[in-house]
C-alpha positions as CSV (number, residue, x, y, z in Angstrom):
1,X,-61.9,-84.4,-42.2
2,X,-59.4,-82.7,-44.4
3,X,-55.9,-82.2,-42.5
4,X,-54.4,-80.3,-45.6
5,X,-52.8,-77.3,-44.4
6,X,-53.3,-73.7,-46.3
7,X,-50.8,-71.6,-46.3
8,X,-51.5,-67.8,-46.5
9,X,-49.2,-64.2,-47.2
10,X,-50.3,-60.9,-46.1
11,X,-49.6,-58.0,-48.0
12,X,-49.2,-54.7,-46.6
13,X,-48.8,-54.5,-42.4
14,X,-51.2,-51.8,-41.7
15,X,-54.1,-51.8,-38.9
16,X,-56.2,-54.5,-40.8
17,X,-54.0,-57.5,-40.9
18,X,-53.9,-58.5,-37.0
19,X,-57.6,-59.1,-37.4
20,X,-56.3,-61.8,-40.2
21,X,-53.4,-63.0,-38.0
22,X,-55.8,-63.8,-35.8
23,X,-58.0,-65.5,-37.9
24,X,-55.0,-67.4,-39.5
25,X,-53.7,-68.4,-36.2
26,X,-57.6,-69.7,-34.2
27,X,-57.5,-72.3,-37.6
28,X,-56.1,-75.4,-37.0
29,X,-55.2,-75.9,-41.1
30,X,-54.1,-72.6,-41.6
31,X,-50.3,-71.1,-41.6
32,X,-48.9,-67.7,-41.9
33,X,-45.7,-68.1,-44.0
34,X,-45.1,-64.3,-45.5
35,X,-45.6,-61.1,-44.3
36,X,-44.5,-58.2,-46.8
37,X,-45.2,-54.2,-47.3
38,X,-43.9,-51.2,-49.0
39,X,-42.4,-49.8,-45.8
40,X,-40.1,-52.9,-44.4
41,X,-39.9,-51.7,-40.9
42,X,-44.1,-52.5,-41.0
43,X,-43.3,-56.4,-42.4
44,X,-39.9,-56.6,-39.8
45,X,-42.5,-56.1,-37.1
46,X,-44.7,-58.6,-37.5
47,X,-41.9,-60.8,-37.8
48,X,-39.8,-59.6,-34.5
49,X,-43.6,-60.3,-32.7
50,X,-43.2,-63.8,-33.5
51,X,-45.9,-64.5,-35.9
52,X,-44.0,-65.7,-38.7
């Protein structure tokens, strides 16, 4: 089995991306390590949640 870990970035902090946050988190090789979007309050969100 392949332990390799994937790290992934979302852009823009809309509606769509918890459903990938989600995703990202349920996967045992996968790792949110950036969050950005054009209005910084969206990205400093996601971060003050505790995702990142």
């Amino acid at each position: 089995m392949d332990t390799r870990q994937v790290r992934f970035a979302i852009l823009g902090c809309g509606k769509i991306p918890q459903r990938h946050m989600d995703a990202i988190e349920n996967s045992p090789n996968a790792k949110l390590v950036a969050v950005c979007d054009i209005i910084e309050e969206r990205a400093e969100e996601l971060i003050v949640v505790g995702v990142i």
